[in-house]
C-alpha positions as CSV (number, residue, x, y, z in Angstrom):
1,X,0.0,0.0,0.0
2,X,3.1,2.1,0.6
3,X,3.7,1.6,-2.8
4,X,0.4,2.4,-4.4
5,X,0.3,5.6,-2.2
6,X,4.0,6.6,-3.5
7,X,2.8,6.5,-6.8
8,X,-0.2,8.4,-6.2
9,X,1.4,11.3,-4.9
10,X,3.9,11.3,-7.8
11,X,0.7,11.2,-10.2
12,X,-0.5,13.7,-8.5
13,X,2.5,15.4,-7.9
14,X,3.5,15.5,-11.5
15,X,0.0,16.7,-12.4
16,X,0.6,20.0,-9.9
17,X,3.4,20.4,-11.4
18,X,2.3,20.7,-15.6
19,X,-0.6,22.9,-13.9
20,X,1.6,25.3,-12.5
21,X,3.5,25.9,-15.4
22,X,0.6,26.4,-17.3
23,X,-0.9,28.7,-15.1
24,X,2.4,31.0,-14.6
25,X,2.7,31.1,-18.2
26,X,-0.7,32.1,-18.9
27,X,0.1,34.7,-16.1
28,X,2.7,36.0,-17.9
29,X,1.0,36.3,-21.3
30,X,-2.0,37.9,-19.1
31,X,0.8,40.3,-17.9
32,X,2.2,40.5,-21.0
33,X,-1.2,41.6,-23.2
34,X,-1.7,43.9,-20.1
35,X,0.9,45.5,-19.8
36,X,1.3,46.3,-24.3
37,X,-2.6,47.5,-23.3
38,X,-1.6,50.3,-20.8
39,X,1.7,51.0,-23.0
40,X,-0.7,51.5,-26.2
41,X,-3.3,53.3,-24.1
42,X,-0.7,56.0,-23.0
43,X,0.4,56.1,-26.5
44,X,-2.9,56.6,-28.0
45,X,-3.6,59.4,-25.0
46,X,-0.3,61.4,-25.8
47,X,-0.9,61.3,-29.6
48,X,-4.4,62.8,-29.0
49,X,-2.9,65.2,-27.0
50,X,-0.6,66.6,-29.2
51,X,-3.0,66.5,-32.0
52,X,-5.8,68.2,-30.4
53,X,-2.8,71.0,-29.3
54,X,-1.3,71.5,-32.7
55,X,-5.3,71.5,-33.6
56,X,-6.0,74.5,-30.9
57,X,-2.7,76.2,-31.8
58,X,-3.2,76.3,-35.6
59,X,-7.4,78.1,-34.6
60,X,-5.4,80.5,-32.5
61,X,-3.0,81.6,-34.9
62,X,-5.8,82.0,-37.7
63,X,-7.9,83.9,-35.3
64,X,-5.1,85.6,-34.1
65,X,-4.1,87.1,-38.0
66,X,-8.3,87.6,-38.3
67,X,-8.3,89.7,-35.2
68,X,-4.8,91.9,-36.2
69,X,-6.2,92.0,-40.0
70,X,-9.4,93.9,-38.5
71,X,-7.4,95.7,-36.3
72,X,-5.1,97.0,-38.8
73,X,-7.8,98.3,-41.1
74,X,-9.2,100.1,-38.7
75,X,-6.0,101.8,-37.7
76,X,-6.4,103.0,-41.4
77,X,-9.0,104.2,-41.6
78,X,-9.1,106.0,-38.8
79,X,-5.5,107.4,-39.8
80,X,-7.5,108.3,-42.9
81,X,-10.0,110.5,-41.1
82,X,-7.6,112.2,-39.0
83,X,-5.8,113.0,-42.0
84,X,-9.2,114.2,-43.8
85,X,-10.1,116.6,-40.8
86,X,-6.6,118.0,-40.5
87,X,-6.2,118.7,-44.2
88,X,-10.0,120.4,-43.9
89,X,-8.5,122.3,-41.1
90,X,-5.3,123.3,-42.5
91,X,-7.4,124.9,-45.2
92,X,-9.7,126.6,-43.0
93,X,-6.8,127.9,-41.5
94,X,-5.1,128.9,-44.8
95,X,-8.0,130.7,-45.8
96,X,-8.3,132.5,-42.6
97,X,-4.8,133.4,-42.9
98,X,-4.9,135.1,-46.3
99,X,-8.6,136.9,-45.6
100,X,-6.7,138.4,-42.5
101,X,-3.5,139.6,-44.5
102,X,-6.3,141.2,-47.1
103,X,-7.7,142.8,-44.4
104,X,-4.2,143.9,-43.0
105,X,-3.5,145.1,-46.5
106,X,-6.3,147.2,-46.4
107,X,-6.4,148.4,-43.2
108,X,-3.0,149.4,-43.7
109,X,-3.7,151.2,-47.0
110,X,-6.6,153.2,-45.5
111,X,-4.6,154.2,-42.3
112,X,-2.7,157.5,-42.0
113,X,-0.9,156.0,-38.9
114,X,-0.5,152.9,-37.5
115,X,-3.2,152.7,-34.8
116,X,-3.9,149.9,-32.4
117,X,-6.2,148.0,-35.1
118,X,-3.2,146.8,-36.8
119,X,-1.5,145.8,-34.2
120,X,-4.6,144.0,-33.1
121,X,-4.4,141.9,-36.8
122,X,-1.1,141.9,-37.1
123,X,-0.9,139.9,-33.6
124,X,-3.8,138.0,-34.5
125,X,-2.3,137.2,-38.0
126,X,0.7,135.8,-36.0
127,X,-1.7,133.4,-33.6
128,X,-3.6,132.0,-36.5
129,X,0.2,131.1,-38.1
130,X,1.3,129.3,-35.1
131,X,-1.9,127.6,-34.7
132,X,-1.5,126.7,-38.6
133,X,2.4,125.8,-37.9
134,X,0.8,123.2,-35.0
135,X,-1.4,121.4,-37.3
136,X,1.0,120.9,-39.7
137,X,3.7,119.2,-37.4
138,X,0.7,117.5,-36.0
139,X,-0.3,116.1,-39.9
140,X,3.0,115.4,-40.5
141,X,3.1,113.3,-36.8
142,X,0.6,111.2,-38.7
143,X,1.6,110.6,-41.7
């Protein structure tokens, strides 16, 4: 009976055995087939990343060159008005300036002496020409 027992527990022994190698090595194919899983998930994760990043940067840079575009014309065209009502007022200013040297003329014709009238034009005369020297280094400024 020794005997039959002996053999029995080598049977059974041996059958442990084969299952235990079976088992670790489906272990490590489990592990394996895990472990590519989590590897290709944080692969996948990074390249959606970096898509959805070159995505966002590429709508910021065209909204970006939208937004200076706008911008930019309107810095025109506002230039372009400034430079409309200082031409406008330059001229305004021109013309004021040559109806008060016709009027000096005149008044300086018709005048036996120089009386405090004159002076009053000629230092009015000399106001409006600064005022018309300041609009012109202000046009010039602009353009």
């Amino acid at each position: 009976m020794n005997d039959m027992t002996l053999q029995t527990k080598s049977a059974a022994g041996v059958g442990q055995a084969s299952r235990r190698k079976k088992s670790s090595k489906a272990f490590i194919v489990f592990l394996f087939i895990w472990v590519v899983l989590i590897g290709s998930g944080i692969y996948g994760a990074k390249w959606y990343t970096e898509r959805m990043q070159q995505s966002l940067a590429a709508q910021l840079e065209s909204q970006t060159a939208a937004q200076i575009s706008d911008m930019q014309k309107a810095y025109e065209a506002r230039i372009a008005v400034l430079e409309e009502n200082y031409t406008a007022d330059l001229a305004e200013l021109t013309a004021k300036v040559n109806a008060l040297n016709e009027l000096l003329t005149f008044t300086k014709d018709n005048a036996d002496t120089k009386t405090d009238n004159s002076n009053q034009l000629y230092t009015q005369l000399n106001e409006v020409k600064k005022k018309l020297n300041e609009l012109q280094k202000s046009l010039d400024v602009l353009k």
